[in-house]
py3Dmol code that shows the C-alpha trace and the ligand (Angstrom):
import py3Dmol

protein = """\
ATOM      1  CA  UNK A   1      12.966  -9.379  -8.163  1.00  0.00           C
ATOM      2  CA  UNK A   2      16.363  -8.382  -9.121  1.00  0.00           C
ATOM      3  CA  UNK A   3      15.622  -5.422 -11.862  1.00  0.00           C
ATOM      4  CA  UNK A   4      13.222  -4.133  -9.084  1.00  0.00           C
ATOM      5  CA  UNK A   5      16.429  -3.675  -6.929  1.00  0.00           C
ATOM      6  CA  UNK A   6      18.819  -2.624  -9.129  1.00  0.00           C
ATOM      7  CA  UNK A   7      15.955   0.575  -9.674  1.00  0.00           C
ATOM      8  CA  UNK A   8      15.941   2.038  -6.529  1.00  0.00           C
ATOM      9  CA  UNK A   9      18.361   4.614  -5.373  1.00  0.00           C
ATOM     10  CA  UNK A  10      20.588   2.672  -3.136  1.00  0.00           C
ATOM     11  CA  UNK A  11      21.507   0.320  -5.923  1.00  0.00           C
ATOM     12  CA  UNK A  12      21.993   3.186  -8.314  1.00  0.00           C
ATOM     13  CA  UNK A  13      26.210   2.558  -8.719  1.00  0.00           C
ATOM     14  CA  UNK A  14      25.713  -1.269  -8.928  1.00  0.00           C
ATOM     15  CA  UNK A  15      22.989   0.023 -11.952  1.00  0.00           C
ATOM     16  CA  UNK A  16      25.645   1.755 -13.810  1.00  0.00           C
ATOM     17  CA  UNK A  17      27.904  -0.727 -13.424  1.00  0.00           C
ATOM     18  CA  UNK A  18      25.257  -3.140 -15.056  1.00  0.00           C
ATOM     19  CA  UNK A  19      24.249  -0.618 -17.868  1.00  0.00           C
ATOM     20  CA  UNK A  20      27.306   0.874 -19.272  1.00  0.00           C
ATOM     21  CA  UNK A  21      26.510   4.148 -21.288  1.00  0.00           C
ATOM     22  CA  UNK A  22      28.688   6.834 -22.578  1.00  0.00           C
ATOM     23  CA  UNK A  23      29.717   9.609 -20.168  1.00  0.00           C
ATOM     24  CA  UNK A  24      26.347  11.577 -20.573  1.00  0.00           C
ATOM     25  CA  UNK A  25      23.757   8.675 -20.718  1.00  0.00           C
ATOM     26  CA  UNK A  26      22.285   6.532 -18.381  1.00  0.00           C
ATOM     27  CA  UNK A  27      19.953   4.263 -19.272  1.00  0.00           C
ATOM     28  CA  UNK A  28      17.821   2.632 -16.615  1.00  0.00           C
ATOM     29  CA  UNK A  29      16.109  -0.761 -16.912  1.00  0.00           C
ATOM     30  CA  UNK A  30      12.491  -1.372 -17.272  1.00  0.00           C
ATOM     31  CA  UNK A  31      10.812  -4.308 -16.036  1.00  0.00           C
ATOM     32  CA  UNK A  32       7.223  -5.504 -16.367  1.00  0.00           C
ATOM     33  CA  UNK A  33       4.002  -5.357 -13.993  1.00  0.00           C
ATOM     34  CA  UNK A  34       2.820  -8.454 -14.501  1.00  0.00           C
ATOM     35  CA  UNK A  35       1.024  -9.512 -11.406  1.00  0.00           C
ATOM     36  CA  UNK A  36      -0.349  -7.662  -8.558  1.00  0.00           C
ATOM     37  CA  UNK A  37      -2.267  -8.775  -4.997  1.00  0.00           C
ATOM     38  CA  UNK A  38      -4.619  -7.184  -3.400  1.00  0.00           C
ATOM     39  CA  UNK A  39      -5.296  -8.065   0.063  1.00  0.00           C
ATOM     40  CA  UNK A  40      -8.592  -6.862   1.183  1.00  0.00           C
ATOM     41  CA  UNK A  41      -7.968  -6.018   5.090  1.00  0.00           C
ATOM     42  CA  UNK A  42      -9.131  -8.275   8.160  1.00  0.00           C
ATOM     43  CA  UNK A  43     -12.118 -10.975   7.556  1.00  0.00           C
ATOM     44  CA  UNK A  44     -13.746 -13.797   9.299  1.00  0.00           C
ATOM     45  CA  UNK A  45     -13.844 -13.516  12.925  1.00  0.00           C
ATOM     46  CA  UNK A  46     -11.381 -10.666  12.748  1.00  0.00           C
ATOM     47  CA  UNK A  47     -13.684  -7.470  11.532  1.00  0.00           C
ATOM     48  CA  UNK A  48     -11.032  -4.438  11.806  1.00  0.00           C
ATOM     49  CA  UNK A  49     -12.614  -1.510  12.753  1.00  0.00           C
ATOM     50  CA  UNK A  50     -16.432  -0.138  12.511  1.00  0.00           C
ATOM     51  CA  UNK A  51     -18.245   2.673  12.598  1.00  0.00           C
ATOM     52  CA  UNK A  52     -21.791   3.155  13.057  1.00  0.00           C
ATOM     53  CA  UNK A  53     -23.196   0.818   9.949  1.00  0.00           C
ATOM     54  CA  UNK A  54     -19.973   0.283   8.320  1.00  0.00           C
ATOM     55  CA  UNK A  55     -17.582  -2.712   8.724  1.00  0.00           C
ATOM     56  CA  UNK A  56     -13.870  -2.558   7.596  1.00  0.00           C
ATOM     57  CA  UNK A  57     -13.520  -6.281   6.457  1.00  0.00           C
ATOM     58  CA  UNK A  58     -16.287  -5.348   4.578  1.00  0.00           C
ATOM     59  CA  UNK A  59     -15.749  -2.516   2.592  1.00  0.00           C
ATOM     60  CA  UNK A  60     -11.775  -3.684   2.143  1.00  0.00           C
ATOM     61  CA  UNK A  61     -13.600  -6.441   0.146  1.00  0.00           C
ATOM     62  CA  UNK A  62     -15.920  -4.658  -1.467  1.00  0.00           C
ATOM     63  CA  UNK A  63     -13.029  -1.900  -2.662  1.00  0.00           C
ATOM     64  CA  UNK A  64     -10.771  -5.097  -3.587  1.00  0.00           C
ATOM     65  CA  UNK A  65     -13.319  -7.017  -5.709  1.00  0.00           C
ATOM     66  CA  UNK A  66     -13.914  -3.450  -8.109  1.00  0.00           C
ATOM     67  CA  UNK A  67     -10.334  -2.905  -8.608  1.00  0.00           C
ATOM     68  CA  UNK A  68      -9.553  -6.100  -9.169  1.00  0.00           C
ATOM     69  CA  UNK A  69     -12.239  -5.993 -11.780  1.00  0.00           C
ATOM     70  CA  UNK A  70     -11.304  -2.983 -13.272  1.00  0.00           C
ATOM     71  CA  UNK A  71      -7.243  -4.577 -13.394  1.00  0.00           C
ATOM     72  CA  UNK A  72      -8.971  -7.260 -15.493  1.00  0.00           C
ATOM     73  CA  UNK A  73     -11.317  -5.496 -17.972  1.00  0.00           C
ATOM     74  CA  UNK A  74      -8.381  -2.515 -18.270  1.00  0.00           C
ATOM     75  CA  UNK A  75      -4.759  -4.457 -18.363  1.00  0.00           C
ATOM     76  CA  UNK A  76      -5.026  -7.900 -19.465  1.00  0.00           C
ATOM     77  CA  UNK A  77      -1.634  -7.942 -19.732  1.00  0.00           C
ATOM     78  CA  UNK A  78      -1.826  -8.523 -15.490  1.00  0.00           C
ATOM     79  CA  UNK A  79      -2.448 -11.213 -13.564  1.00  0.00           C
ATOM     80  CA  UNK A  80      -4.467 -10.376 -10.755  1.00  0.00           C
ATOM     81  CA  UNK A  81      -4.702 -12.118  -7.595  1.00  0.00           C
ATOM     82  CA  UNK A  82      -6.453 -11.688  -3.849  1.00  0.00           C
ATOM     83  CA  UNK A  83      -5.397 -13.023  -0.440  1.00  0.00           C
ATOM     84  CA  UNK A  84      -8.800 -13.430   0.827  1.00  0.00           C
ATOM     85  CA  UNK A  85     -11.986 -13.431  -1.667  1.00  0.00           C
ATOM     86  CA  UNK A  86     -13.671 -14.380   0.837  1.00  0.00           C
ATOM     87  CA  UNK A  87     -14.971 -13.176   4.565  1.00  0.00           C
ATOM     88  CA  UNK A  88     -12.650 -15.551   5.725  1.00  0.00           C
ATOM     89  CA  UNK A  89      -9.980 -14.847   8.592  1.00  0.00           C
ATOM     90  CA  UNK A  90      -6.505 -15.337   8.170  1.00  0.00           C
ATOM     91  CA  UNK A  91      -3.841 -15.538  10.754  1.00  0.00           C
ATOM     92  CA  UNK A  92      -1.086 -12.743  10.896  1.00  0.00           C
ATOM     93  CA  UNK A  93       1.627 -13.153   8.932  1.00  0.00           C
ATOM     94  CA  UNK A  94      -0.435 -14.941   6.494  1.00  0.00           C
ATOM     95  CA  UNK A  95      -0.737 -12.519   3.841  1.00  0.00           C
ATOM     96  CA  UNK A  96       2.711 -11.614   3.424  1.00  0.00           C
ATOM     97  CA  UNK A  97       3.515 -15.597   3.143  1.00  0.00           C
ATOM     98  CA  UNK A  98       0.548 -15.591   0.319  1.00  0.00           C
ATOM     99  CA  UNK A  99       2.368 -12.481  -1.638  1.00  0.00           C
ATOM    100  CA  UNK A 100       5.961 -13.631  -1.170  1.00  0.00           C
ATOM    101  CA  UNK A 101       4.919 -17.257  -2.505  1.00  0.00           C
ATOM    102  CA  UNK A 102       2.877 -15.707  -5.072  1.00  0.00           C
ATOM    103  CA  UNK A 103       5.845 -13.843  -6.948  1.00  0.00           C
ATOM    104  CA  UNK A 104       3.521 -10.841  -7.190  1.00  0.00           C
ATOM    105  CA  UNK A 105       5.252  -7.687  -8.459  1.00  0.00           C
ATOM    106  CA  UNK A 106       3.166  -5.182  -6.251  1.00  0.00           C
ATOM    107  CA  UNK A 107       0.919  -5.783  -2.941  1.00  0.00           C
ATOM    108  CA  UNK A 108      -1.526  -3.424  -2.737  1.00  0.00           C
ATOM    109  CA  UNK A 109      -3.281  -3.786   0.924  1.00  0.00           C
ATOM    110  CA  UNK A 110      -6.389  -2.120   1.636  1.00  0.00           C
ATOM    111  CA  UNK A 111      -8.034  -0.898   5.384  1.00  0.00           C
ATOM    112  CA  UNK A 112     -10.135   1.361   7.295  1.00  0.00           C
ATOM    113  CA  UNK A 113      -8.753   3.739   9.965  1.00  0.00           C
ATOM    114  CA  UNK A 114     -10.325   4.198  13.004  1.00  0.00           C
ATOM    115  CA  UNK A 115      -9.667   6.954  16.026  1.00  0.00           C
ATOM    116  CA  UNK A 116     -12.843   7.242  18.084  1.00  0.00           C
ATOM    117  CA  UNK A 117     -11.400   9.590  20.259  1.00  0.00           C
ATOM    118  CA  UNK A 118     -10.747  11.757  17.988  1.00  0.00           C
ATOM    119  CA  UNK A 119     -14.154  11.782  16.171  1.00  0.00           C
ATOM    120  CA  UNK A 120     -13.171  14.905  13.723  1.00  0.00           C
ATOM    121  CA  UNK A 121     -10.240  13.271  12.226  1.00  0.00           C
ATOM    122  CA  UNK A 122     -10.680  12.206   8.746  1.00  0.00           C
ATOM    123  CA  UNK A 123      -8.974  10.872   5.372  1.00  0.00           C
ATOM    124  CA  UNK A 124      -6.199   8.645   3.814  1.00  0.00           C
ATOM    125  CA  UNK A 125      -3.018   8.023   4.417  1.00  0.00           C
ATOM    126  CA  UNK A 126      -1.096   5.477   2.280  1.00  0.00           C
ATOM    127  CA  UNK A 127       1.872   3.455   4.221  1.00  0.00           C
ATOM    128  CA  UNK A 128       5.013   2.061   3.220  1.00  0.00           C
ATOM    129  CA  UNK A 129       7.244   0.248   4.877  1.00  0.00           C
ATOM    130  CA  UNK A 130       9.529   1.869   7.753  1.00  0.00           C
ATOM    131  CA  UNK A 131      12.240  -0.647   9.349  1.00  0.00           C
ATOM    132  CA  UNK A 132      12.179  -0.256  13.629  1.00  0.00           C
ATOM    133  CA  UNK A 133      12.198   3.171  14.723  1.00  0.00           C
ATOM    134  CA  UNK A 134      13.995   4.835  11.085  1.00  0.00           C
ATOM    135  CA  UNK A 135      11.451   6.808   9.030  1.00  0.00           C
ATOM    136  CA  UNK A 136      12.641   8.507   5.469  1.00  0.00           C
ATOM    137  CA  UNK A 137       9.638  10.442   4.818  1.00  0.00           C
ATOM    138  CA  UNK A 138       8.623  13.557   6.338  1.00  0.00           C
ATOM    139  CA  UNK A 139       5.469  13.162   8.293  1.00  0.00           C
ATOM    140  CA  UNK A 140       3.303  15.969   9.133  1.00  0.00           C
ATOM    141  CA  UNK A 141       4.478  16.823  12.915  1.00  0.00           C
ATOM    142  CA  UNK A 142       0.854  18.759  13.662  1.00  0.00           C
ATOM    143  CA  UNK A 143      -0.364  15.099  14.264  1.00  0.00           C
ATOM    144  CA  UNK A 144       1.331  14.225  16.981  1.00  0.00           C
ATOM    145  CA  UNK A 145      -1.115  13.034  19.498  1.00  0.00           C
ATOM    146  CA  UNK A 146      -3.657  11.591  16.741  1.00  0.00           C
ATOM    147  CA  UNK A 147      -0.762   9.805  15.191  1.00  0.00           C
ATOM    148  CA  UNK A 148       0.673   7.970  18.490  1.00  0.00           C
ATOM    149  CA  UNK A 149      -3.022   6.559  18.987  1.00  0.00           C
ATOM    150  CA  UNK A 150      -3.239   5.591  15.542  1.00  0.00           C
ATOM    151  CA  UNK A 151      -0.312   3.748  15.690  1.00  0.00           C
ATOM    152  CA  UNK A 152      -1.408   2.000  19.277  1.00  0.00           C
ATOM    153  CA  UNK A 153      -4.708   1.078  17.130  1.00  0.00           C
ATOM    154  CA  UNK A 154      -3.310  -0.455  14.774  1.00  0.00           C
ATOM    155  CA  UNK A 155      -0.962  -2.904  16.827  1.00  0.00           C
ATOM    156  CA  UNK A 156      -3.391  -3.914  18.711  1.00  0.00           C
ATOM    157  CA  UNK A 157      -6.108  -4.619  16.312  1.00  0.00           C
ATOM    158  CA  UNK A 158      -4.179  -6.063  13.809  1.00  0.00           C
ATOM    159  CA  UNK A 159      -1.903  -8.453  15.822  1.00  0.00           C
ATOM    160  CA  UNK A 160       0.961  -6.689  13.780  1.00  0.00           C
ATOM    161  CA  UNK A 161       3.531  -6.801  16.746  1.00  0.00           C
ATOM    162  CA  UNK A 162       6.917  -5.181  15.944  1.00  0.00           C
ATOM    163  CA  UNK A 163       9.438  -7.760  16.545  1.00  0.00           C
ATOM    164  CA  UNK A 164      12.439  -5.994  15.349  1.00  0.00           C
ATOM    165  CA  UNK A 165      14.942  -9.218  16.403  1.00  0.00           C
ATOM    166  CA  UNK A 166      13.141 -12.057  14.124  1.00  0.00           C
ATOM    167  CA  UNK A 167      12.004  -9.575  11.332  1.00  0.00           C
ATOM    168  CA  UNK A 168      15.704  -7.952  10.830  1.00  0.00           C
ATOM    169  CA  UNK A 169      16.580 -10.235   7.599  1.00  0.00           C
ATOM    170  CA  UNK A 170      13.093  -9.594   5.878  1.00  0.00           C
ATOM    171  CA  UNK A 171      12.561  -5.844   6.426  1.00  0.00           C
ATOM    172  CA  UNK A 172      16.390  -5.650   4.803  1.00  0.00           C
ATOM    173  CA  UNK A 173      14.982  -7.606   2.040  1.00  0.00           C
ATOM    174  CA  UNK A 174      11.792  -4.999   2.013  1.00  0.00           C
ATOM    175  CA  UNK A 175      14.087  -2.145   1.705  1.00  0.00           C
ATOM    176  CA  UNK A 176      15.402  -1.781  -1.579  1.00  0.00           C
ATOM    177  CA  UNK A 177      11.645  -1.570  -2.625  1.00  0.00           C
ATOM    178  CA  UNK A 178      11.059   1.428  -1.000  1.00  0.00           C
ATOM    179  CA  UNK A 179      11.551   3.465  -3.988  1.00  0.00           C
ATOM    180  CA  UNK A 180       8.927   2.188  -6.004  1.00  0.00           C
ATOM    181  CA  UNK A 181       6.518   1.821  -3.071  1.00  0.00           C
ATOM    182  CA  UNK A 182       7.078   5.989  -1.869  1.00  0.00           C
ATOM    183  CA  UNK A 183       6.150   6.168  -6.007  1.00  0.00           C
ATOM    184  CA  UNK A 184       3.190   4.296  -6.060  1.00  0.00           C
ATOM    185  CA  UNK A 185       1.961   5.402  -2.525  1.00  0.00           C
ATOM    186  CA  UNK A 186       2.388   8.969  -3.349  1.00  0.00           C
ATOM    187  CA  UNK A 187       0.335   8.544  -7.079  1.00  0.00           C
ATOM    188  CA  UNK A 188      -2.690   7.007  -4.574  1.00  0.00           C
ATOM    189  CA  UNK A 189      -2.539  10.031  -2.369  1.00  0.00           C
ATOM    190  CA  UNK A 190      -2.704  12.309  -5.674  1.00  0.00           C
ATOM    191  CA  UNK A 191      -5.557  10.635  -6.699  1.00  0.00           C
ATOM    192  CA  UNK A 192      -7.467  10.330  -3.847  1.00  0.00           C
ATOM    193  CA  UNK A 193      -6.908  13.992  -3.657  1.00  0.00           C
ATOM    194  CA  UNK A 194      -8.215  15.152  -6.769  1.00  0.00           C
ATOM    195  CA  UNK A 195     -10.710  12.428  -7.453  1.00  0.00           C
ATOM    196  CA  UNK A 196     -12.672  11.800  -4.262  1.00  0.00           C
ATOM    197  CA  UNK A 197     -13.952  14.376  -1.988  1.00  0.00           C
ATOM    198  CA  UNK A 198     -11.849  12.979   1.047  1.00  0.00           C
ATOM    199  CA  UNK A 199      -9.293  14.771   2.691  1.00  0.00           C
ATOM    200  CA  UNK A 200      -5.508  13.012   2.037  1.00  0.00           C
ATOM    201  CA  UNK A 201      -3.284  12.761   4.910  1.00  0.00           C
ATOM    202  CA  UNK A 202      -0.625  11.720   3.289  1.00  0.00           C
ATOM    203  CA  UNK A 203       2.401   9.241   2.380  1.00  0.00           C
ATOM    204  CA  UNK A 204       3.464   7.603   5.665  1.00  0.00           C
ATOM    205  CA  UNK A 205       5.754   4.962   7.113  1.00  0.00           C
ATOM    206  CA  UNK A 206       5.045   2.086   9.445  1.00  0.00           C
ATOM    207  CA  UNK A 207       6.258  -0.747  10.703  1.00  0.00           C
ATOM    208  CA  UNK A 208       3.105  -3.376   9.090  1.00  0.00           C
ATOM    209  CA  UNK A 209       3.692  -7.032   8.137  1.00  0.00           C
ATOM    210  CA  UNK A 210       2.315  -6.742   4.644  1.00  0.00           C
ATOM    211  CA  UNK A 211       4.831  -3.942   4.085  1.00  0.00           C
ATOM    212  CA  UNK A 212       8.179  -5.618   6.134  1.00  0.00           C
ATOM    213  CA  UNK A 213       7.957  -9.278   5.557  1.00  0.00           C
ATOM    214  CA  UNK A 214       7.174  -9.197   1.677  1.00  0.00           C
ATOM    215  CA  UNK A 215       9.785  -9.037  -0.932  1.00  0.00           C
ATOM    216  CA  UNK A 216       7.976  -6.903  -3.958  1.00  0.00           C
ATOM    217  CA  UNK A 217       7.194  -2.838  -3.557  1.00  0.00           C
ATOM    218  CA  UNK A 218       3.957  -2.955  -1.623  1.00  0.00           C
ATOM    219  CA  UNK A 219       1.845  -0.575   0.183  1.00  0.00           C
ATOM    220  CA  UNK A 220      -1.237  -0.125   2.623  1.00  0.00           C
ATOM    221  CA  UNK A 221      -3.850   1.670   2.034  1.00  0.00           C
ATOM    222  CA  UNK A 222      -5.984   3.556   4.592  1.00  0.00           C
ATOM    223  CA  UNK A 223      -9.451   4.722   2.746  1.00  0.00           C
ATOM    224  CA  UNK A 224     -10.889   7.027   5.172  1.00  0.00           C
ATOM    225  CA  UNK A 225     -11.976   7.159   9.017  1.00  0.00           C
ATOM    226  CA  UNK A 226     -15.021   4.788  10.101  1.00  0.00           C
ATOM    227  CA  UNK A 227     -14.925   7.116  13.360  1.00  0.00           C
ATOM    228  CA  UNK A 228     -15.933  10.290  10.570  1.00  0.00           C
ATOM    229  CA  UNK A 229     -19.492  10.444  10.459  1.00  0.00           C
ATOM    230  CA  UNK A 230     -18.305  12.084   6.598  1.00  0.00           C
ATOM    231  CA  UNK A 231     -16.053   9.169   6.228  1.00  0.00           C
ATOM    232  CA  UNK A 232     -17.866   6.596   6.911  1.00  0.00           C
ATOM    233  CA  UNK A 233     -20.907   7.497   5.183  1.00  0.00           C
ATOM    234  CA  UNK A 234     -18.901   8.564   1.896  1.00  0.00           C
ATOM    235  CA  UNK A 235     -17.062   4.456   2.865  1.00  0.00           C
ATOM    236  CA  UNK A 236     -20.412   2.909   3.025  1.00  0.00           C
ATOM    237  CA  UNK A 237     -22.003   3.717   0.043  1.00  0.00           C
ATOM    238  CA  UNK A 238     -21.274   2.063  -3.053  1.00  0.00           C
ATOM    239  CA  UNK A 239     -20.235   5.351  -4.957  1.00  0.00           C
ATOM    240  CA  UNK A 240     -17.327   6.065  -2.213  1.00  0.00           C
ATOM    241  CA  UNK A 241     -15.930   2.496  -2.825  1.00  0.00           C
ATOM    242  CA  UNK A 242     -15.931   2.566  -6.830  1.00  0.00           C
ATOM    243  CA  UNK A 243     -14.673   6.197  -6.216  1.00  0.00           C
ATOM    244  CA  UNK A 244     -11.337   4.812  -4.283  1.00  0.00           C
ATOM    245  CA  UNK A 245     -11.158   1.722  -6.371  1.00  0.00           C
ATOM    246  CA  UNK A 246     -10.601   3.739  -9.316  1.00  0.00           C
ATOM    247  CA  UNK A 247      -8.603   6.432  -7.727  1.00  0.00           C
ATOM    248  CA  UNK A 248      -6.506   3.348  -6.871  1.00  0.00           C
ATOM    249  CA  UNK A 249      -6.688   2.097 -10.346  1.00  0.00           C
ATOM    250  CA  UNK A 250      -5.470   4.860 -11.731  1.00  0.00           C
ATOM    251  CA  UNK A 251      -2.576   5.246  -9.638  1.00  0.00           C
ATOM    252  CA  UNK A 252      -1.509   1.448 -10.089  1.00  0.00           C
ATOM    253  CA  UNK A 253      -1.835   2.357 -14.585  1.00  0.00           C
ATOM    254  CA  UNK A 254       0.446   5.435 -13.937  1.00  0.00           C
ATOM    255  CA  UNK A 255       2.971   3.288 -11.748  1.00  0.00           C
ATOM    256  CA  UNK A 256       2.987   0.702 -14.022  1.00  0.00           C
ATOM    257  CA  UNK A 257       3.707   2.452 -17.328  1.00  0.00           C
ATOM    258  CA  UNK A 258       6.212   4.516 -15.457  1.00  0.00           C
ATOM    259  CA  UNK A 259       8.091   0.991 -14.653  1.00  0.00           C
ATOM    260  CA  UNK A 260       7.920   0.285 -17.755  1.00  0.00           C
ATOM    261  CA  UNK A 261       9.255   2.949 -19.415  1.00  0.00           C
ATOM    262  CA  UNK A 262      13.089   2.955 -20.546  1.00  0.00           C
ATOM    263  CA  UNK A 263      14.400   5.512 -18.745  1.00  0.00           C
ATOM    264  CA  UNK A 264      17.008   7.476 -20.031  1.00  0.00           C
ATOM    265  CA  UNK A 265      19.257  10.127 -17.852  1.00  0.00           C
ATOM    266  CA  UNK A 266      21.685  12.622 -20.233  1.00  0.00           C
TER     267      UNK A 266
END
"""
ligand_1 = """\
1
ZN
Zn -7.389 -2.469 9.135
"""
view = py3Dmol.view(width=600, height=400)
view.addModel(protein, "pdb")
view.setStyle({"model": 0}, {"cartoon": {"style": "trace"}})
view.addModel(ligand_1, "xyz")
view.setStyle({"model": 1}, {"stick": {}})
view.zoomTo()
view.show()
């Protein structure tokens, strides 16, 4: 994964030293999207979060399955593989283990949110990885309350413990990906903003497995509230998940033809 690294910003003066160029030209590397995961959220015994007919395991499988198939019809030059294809459980830590053994070049994970008491909040936020209590993004501060909840949800639903002493070496590893993952999480948000009707909440950091303990740019995707009566009803039909799975698509062909671009800086 080294010309991932060598990409991001805090690798930028080992870069130049790589890529000599005159005085006025820089030219940064490209490097090729060849295969991406999806991991479809939860399964088996574990069911994530529900609303009132919808179930997260399954709509993150139902979401995963049409952009996977839309990866394969649209870019056959990318290998696409799953961590679950299946309603099968898997234990934590499990998925990153799949992705990191996998060599993918981008995880793209896929959930639900869920606040019931807080039955008006709705939309998507898309996470990448924050290391302990450091966040580089700007989060929107009016959330306070809703977000501290959110965040007590999600630990406890997900098994996803924070364990800052044993996870130190990987989230290091994690971090020079952040670049690319802000990139791609940011191009979901746009798209889920002008192609859906729901309401985006944003680019976000957290402290997730899928996004510490793998070593390619990955992100998490939250699709929507199944606590919204609007969310969950625009989640449970089958237009609302082709909807986000091409809103998704589309982000992941704008990412990767950005990547691969040569990138010149006079
Ligand atoms: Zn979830």
């Amino acid at each position: 994964m080294l010309p991932i690294k060598i990409l991001s910003c805090l690798a930028l003066t080992a870069c130049m030293s790589l890529y000599p160029t005159s005085a006025k030209k820089l030219t940064f590397p490209t490097y090729k999207v060849k295969k991406i995961m999806i991991d479809p959220g939860h399964g088996g015994r574990d069911t994530g979060c529900s609303g009132v007919k919808a179930v997260e395991k399954e709509i993150t499988l139902a979401v995963a399955e049409a952009l996977g198939g839309m990866m394969k019809d649209s870019l056959p030059d990318v290998e696409v593989v799953y961590t679950r294809t299946t309603d099968e459980f898997l234990r934590p830590g499990t998925r990153a283990d799949i992705a990191n053994c996998s060599e993918a070049d981008l995880l793209i994970s896929i959930h639900c949110n869920s606040l019931p008491r807080y039955p008006s909040v709705r939309g998507t936020e898309t996470y990448v990885m924050r290391y302990a209590n450091k966040r580089y993004l700007k989060v929107d501060e009016a959330h306070g309350d809703e977000d501290a909840e959110l965040i007590e949800a999600h630990y406890t639903q997900s098994d996803d413990m924070v364990d800052v002493k044993n996870n130190f070496l990987t989230a290091l590893d994690q971090r020079p990906n952040l670049y690319q993952s802000v990139m791609l999480a940011g191009l979901v948000e746009k798209y889920f903003r002008t192609a859906t009707p729901l309401k985006s909440r944003g680019v976000r950091q957290e402290n997730y497995s899928v996004l510490r303990d793998t070593n390619m740019p990955s992100i998490l995707v939250e699709m929507g509230f199944l606590s919204n009566v609007e969310d969950e009803k625009y989640l449970h039909s089958d237009q609302g998940k082709q909807e986000i799975a091409t809103a998704i698509f589309h982000a992941i062909c704008d990412y990767k033809k950005s990547m691969e671009t040569k990138r010149v800086i006079k």
